[in-house]
C-alpha positions as CSV (number, residue, x, y, z in Angstrom):
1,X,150.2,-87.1,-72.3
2,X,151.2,-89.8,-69.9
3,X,153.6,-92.4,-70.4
4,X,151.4,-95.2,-72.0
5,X,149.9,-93.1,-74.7
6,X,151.8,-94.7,-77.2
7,X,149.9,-95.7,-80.5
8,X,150.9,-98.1,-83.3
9,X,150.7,-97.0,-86.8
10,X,151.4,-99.5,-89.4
11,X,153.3,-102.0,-87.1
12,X,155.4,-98.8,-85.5
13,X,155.3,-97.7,-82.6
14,X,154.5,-93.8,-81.8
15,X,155.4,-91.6,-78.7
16,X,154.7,-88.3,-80.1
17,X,151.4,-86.8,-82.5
18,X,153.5,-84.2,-83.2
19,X,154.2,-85.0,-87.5
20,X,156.7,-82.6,-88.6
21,X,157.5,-81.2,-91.8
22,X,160.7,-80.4,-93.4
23,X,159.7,-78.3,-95.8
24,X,161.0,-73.9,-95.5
25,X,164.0,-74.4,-92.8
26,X,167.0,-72.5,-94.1
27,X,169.3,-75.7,-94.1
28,X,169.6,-78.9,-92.6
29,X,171.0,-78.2,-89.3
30,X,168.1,-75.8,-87.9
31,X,165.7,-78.5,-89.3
32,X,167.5,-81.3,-87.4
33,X,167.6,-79.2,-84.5
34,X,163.9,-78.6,-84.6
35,X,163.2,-82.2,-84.9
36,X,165.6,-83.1,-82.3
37,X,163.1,-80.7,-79.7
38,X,160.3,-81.3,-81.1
39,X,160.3,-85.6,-79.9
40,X,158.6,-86.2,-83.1
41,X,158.4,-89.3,-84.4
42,X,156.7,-88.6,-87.9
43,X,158.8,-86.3,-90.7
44,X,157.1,-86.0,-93.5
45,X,159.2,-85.0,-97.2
46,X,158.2,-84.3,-100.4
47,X,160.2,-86.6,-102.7
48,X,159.7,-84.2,-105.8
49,X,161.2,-81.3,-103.8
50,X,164.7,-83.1,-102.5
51,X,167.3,-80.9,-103.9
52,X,169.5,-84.6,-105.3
53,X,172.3,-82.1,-106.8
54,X,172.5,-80.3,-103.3
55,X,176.2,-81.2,-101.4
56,X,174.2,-81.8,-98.6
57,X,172.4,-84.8,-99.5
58,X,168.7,-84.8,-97.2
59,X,169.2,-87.8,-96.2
60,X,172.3,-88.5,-95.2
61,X,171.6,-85.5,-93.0
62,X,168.9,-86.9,-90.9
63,X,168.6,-88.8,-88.5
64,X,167.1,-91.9,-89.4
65,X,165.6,-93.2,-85.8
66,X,162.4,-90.4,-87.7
67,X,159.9,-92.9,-89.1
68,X,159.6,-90.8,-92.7
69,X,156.4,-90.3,-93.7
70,X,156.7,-89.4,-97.9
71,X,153.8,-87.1,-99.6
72,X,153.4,-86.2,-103.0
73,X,153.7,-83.0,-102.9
74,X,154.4,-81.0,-106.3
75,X,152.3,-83.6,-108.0
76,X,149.6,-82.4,-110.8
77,X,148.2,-85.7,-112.3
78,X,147.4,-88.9,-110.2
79,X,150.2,-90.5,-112.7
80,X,152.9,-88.3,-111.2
81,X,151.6,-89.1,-107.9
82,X,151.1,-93.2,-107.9
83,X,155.1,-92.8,-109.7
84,X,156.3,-90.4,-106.8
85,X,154.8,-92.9,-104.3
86,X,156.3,-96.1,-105.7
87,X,159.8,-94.4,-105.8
88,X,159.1,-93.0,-101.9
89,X,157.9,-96.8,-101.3
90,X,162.3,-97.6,-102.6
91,X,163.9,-95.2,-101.2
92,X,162.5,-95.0,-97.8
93,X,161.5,-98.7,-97.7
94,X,157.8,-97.7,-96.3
95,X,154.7,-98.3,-97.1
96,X,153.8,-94.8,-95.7
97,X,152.1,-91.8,-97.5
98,X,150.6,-88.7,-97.3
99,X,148.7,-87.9,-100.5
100,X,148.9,-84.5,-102.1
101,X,147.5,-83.5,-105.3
102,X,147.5,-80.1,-106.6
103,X,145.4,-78.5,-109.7
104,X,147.7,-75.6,-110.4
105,X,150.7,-73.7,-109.4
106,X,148.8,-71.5,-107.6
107,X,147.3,-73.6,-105.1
């Protein structure tokens, strides 16, 4: 990529199409060391699966120059998702977000 492929997504703009996850690190400081590499500009989270009793509060531990991009993951009815979206929309203060619906545990 060359030094003008830049692309604006919702009014932001983006360097990097690389849209990390932060889902299965170990802990907090590999992940932030992974996103630091990686030159991402997009980190997704699932809202349902932030650990809130955890010492180490997930976002207090990132950095927040990542535009956050929330998902609904964990969500089974469309009602758990629109109410896991509008609390993403609060806490993150976006308008951003990845969809996820799932019919079982299984899936």
């Amino acid at each position: 990529m060359g030094k003008n492929d830049n692309f604006i997504i919702g009014g932001k703009k983006i360097k990097s199409r690389l849209i990390m996850g932060t889902a299965l690190f170990p802990n907090l400081k590999i992940l932030n060391n992974c996103l630091k590499v990686s030159n991402t500009d997009i980190v997704t989270v699932a809202i349902r699966r932030i650990d809130l009793a955890n010492k180490e509060y997930f976002f207090d531990s990132i950095d927040r120059k990542y535009n956050f991009l929330p998902n609904t993951a964990g969500c089974f009815t469309q009602k758990e998702a629109v109410l896991t979206a509008e609390l993403a929309r609060e806490c993150l203060e976006t308008n951003w977000l990845k969809l996820e619906l799932i019919s079982d545990e299984e899936t």
